[in-house]
N, CA, C and O atoms as a GROMACS GRO file, in nm:
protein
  420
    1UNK      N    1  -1.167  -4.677  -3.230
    1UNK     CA    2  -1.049  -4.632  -3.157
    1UNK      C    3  -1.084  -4.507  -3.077
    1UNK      O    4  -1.148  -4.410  -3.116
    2UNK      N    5  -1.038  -4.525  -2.976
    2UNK     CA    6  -1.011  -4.392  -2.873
    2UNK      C    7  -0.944  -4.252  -2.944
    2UNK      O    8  -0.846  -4.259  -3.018
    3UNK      N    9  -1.015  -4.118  -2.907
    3UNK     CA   10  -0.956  -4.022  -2.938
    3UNK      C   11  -0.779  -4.008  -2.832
    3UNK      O   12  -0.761  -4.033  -2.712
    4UNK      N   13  -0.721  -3.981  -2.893
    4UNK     CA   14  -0.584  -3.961  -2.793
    4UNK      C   15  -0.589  -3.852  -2.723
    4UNK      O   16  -0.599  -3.752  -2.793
    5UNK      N   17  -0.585  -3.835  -2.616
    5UNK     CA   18  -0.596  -3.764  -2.502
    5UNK      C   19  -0.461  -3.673  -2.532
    5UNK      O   20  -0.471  -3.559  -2.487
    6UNK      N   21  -0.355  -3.697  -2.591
    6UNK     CA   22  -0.281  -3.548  -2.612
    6UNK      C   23  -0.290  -3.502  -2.726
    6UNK      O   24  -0.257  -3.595  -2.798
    7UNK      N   25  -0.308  -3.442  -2.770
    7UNK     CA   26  -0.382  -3.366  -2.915
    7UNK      C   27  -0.298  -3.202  -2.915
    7UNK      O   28  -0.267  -3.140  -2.814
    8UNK      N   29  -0.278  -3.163  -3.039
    8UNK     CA   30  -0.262  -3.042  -3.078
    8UNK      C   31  -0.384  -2.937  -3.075
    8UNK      O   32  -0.452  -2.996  -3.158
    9UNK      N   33  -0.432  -2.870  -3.054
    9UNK     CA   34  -0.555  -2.778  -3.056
    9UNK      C   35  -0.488  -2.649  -3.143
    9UNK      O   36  -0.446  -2.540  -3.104
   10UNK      N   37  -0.496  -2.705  -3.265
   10UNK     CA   38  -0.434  -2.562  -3.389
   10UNK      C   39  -0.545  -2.448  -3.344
   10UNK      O   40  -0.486  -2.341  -3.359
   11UNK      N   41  -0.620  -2.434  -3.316
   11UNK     CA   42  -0.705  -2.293  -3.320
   11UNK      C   43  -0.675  -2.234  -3.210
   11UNK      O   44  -0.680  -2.111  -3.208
   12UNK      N   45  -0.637  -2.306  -3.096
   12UNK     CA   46  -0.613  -2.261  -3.004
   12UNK      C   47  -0.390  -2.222  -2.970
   12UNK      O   48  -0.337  -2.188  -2.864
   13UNK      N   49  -0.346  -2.239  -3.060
   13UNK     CA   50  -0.197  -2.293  -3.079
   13UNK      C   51  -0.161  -2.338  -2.955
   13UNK      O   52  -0.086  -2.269  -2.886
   14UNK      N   53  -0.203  -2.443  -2.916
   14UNK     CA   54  -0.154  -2.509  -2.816
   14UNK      C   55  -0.190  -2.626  -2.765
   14UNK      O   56  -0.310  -2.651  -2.771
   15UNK      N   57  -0.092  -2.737  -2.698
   15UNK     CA   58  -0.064  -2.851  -2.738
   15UNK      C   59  -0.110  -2.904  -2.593
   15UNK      O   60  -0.043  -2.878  -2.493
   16UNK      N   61  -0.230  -2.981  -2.589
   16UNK     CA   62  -0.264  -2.996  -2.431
   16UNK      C   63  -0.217  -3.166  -2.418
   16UNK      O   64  -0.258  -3.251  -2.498
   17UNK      N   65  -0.124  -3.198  -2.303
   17UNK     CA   66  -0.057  -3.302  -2.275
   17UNK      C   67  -0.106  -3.370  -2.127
   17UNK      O   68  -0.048  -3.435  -2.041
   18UNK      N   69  -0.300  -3.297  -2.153
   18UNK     CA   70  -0.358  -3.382  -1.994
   18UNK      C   71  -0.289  -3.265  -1.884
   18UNK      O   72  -0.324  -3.147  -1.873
   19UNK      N   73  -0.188  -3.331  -1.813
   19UNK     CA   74  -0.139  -3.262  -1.674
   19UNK      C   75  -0.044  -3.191  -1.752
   19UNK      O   76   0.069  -3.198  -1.704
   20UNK      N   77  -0.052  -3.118  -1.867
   20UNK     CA   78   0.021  -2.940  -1.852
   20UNK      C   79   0.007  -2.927  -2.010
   20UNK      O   80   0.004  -3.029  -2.079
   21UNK      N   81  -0.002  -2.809  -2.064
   21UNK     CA   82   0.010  -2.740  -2.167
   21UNK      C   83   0.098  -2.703  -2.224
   21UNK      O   84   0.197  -2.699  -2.150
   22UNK      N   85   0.125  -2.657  -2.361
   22UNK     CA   86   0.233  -2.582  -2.432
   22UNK      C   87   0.101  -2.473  -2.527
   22UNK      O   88   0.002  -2.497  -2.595
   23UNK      N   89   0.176  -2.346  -2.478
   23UNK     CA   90   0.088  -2.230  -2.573
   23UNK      C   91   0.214  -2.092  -2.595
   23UNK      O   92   0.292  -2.016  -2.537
   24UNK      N   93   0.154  -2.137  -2.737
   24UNK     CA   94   0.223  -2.061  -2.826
   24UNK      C   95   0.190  -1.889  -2.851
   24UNK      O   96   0.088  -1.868  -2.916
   25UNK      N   97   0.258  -1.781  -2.811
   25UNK     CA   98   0.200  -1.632  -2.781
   25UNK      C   99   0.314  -1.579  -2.809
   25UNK      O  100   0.423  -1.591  -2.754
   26UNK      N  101   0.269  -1.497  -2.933
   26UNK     CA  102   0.381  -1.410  -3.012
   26UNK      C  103   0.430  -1.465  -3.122
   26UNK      O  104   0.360  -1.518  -3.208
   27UNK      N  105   0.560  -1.454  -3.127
   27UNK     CA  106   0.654  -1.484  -3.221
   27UNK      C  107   0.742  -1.582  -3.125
   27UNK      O  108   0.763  -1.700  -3.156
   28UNK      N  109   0.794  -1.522  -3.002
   28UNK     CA  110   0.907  -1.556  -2.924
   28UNK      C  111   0.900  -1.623  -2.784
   28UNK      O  112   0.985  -1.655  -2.701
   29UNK      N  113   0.747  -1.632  -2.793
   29UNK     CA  114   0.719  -1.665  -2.660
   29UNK      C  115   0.619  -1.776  -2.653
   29UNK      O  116   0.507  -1.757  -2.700
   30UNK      N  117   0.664  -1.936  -2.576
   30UNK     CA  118   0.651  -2.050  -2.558
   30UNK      C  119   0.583  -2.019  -2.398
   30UNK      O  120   0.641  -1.961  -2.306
   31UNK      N  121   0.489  -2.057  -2.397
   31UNK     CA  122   0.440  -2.121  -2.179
   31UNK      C  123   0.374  -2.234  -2.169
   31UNK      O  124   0.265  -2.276  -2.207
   32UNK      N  125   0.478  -2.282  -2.102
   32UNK     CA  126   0.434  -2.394  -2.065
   32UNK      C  127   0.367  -2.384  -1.884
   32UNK      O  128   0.421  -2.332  -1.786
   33UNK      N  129   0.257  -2.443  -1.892
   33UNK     CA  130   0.129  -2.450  -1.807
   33UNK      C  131   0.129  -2.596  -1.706
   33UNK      O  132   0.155  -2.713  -1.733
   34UNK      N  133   0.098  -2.542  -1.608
   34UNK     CA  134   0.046  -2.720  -1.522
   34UNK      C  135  -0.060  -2.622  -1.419
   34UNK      O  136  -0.015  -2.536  -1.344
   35UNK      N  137  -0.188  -2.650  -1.430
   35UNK     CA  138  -0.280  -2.607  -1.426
   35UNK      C  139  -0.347  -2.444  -1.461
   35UNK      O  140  -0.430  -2.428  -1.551
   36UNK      N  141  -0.310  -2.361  -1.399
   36UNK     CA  142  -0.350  -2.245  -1.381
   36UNK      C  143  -0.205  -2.173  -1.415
   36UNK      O  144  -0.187  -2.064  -1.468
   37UNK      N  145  -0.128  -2.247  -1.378
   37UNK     CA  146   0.031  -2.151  -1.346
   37UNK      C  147   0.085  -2.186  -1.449
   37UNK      O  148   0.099  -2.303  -1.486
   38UNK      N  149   0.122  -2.086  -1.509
   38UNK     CA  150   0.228  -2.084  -1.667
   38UNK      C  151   0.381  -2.053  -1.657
   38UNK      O  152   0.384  -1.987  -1.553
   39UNK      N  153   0.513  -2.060  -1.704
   39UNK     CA  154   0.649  -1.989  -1.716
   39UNK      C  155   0.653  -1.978  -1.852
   39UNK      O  156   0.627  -2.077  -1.920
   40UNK      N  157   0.685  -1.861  -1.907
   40UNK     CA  158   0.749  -1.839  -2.041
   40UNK      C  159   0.873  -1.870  -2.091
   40UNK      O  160   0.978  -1.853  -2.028
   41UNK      N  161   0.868  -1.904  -2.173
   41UNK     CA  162   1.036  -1.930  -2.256
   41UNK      C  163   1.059  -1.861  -2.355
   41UNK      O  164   0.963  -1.810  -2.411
   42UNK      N  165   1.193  -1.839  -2.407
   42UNK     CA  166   1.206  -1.737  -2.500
   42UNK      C  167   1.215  -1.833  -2.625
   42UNK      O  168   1.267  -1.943  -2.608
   43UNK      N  169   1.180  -1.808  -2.720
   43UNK     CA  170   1.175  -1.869  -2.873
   43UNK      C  171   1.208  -1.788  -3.005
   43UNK      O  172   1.175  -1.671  -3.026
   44UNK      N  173   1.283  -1.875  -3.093
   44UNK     CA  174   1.321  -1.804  -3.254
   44UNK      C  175   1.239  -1.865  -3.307
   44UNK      O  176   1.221  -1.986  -3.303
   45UNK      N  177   1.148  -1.741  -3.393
   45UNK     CA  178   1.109  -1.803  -3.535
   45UNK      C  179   1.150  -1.800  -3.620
   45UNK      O  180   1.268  -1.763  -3.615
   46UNK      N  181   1.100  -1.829  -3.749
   46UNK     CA  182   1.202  -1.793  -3.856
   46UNK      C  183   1.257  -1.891  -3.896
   46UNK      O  184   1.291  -1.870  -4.013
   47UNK      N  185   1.292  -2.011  -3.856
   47UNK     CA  186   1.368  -2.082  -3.871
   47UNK      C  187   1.315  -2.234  -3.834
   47UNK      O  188   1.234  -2.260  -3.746
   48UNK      N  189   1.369  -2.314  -3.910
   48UNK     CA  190   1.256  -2.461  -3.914
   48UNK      C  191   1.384  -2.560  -3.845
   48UNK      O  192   1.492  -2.539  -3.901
   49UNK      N  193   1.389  -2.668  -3.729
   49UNK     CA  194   1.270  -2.596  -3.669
   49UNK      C  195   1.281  -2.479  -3.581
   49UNK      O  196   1.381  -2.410  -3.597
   50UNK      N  197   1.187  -2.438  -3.480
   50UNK     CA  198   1.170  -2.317  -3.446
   50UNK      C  199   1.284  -2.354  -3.311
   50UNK      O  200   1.303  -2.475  -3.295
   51UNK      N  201   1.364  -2.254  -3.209
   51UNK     CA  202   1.421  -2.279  -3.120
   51UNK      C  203   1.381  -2.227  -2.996
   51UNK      O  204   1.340  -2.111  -2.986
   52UNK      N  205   1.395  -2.327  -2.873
   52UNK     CA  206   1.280  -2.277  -2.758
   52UNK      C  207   1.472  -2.254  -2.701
   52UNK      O  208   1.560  -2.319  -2.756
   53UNK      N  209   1.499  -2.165  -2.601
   53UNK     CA  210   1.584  -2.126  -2.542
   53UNK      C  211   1.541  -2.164  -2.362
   53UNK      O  212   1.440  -2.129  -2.302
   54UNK      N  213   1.608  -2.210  -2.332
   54UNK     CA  214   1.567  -2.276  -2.164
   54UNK      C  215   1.693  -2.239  -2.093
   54UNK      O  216   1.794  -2.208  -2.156
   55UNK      N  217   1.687  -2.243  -1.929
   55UNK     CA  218   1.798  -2.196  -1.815
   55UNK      C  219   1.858  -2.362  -1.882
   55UNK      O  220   1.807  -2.472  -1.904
   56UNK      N  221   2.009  -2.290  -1.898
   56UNK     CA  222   2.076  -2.441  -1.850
   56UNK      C  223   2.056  -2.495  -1.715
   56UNK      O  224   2.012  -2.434  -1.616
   57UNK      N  225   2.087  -2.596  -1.723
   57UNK     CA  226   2.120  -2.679  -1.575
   57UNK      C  227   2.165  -2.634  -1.460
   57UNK      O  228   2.135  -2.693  -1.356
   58UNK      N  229   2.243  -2.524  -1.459
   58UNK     CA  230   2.353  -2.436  -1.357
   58UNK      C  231   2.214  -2.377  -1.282
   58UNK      O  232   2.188  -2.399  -1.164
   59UNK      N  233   2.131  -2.299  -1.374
   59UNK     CA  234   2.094  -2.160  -1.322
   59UNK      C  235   1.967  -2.245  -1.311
   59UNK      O  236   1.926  -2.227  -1.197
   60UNK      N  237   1.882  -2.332  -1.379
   60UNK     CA  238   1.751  -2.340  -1.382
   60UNK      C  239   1.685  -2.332  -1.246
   60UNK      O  240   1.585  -2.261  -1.241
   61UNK      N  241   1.719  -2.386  -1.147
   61UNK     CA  242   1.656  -2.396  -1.028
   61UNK      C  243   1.624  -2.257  -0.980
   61UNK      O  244   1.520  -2.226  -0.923
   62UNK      N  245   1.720  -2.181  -1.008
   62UNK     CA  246   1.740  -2.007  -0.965
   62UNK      C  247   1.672  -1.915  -1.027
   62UNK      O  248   1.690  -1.797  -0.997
   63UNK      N  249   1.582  -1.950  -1.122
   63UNK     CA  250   1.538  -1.840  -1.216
   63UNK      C  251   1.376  -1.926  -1.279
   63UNK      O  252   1.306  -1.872  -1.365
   64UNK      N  253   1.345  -2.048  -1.223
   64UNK     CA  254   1.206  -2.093  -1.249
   64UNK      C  255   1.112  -2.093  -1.107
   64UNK      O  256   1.165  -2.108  -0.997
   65UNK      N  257   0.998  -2.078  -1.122
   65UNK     CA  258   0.912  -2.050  -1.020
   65UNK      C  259   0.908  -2.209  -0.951
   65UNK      O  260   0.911  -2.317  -1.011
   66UNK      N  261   0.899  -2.184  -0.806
   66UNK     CA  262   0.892  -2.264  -0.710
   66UNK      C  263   0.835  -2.414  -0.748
   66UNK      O  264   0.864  -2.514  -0.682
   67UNK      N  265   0.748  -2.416  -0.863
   67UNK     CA  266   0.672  -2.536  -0.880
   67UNK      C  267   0.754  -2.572  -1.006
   67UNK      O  268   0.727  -2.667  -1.079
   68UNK      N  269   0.840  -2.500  -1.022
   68UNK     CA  270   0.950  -2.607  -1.129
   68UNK      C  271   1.098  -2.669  -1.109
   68UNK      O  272   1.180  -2.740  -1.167
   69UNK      N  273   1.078  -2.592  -0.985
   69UNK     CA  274   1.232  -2.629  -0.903
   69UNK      C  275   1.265  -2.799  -0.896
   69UNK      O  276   1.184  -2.865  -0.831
   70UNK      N  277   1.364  -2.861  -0.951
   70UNK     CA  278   1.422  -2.951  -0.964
   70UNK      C  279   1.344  -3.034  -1.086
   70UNK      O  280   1.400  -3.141  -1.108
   71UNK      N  281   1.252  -3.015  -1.152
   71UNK     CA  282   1.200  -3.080  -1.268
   71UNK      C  283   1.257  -3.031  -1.396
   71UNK      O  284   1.180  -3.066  -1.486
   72UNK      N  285   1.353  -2.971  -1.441
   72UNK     CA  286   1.411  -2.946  -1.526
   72UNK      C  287   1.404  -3.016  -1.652
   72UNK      O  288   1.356  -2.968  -1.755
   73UNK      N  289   1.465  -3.154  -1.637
   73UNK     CA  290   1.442  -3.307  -1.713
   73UNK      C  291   1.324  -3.340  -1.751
   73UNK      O  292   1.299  -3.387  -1.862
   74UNK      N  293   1.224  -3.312  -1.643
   74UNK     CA  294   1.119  -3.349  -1.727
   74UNK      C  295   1.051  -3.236  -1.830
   74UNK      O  296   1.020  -3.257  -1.948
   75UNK      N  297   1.033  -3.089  -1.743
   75UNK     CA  298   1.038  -2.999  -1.800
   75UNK      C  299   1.027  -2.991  -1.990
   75UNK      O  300   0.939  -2.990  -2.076
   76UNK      N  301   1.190  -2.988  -1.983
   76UNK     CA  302   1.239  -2.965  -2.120
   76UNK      C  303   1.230  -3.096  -2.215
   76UNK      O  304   1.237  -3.077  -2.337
   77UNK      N  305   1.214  -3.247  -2.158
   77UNK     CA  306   1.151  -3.327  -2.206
   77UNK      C  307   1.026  -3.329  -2.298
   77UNK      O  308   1.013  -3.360  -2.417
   78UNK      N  309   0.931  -3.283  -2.198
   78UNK     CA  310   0.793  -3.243  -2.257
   78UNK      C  311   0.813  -3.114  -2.340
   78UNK      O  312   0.719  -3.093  -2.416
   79UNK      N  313   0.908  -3.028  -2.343
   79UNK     CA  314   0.925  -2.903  -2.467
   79UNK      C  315   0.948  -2.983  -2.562
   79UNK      O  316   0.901  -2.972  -2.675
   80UNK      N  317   1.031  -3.077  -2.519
   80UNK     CA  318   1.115  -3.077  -2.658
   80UNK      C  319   1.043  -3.226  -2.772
   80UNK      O  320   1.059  -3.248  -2.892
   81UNK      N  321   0.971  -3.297  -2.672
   81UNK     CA  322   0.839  -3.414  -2.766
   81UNK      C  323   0.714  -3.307  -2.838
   81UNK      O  324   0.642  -3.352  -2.927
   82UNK      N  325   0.702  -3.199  -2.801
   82UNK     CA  326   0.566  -3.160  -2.814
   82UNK      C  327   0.550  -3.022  -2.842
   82UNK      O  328   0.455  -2.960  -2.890
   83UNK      N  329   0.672  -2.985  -2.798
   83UNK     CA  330   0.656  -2.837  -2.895
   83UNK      C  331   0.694  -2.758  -3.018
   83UNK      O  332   0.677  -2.642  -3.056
   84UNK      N  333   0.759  -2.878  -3.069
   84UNK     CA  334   0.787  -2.869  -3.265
   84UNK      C  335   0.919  -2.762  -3.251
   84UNK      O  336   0.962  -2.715  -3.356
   85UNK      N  337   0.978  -2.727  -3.132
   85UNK     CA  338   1.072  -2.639  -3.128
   85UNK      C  339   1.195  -2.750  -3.052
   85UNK      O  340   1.172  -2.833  -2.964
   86UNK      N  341   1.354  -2.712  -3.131
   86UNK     CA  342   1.450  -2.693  -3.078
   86UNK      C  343   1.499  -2.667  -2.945
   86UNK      O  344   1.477  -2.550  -2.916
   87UNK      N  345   1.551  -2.724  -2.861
   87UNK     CA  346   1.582  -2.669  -2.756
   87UNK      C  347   1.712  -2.606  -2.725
   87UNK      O  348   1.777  -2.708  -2.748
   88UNK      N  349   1.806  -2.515  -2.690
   88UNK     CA  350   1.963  -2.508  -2.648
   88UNK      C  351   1.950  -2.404  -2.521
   88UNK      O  352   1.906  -2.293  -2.490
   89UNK      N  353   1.981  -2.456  -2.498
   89UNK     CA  354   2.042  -2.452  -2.322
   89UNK      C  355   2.100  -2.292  -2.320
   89UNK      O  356   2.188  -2.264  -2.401
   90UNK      N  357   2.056  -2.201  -2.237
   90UNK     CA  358   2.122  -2.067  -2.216
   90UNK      C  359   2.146  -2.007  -2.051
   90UNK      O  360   2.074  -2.005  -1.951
   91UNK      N  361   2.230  -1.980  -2.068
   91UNK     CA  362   2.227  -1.851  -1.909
   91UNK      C  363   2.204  -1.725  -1.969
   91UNK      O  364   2.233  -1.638  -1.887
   92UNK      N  365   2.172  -1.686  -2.057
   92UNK     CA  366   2.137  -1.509  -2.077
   92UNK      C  367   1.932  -1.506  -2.110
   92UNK      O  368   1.843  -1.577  -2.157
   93UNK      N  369   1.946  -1.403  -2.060
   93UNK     CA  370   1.799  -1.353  -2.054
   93UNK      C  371   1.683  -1.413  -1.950
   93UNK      O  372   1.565  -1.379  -1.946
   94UNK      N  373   1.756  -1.517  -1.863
   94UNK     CA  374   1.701  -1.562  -1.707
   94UNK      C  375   1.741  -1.488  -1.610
   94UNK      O  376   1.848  -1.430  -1.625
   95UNK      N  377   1.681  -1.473  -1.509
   95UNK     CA  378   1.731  -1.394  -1.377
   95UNK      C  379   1.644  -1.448  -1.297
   95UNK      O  380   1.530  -1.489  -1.318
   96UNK      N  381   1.742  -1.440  -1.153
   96UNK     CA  382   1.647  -1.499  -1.034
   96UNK      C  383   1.531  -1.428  -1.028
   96UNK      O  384   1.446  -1.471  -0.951
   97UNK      N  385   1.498  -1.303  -1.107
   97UNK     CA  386   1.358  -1.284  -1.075
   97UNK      C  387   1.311  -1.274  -1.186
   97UNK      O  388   1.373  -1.199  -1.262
   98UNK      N  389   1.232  -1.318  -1.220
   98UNK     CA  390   1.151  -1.371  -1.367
   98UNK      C  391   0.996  -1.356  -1.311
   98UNK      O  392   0.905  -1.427  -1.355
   99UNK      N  393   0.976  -1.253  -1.208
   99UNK     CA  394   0.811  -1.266  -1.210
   99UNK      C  395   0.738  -1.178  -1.321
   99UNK      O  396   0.629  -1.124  -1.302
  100UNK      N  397   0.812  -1.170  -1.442
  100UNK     CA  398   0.725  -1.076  -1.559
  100UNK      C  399   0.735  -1.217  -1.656
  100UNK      O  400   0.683  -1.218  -1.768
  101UNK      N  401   0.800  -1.325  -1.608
  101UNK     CA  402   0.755  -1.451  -1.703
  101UNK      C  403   0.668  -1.545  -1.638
  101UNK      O  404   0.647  -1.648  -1.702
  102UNK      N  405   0.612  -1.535  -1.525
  102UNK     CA  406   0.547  -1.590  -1.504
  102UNK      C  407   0.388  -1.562  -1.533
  102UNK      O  408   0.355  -1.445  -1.515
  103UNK      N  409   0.292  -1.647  -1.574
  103UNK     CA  410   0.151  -1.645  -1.594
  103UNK      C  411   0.072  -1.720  -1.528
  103UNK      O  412   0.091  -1.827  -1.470
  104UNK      N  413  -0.065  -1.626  -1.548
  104UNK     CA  414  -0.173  -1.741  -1.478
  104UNK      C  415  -0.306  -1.709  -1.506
  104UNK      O  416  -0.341  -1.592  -1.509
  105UNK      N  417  -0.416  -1.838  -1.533
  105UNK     CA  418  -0.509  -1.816  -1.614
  105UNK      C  419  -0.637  -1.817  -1.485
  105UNK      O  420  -0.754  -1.798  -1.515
   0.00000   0.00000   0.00000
């Protein structure tokens, strides 16, 4: 049998899904990756399972970087198969300018 091409990488805490990543940094902080370019999400630990906090629907377009604009659905799709975390929907702690959540490797 074939190794499966999406795999968990525990040493590395993070969950490579081919065309984008989930990496785990901190306690509270989820980024999800599609190549080089990362956005952070806010996360609870503590609690099983863990909860990833995302822009609701209203605001998301307004407060994610240009290369996530209108993918929302799929977005939080892929959080929510593959990152062992909870998802609920928020408007607090997003703002149209979020360039201190954005990353890049």
């Amino acid at each position: 049998m074939g190794e499966d091409p999406h795999h968990r990488i525990p040493a590395a805490r993070e969950f490579d899904g081919g065309s984008f990543r989930i990496s785990y940094e901190w306690k509270e902080i989820v980024v999800y990756w599609e190549g080089d370019q990362g956005f952070e999400f806010d996360a609870a630990w503590g609690v099983a399972p863990g909860v990833l906090y995302v822009p609701d629907a209203t605001h998301w377009d307004g407060v994610v970087p240009q290369w996530l604009v209108g993918r929302r659905d799929e977005v939080v799709g892929r959080l929510l198969q593959n990152s062992g975390h909870a998802i609920r929907d928020t408007d607090v702690g997003y703002r149209e300018s979020n360039s201190s959540r954005l990353r890049s490797r």
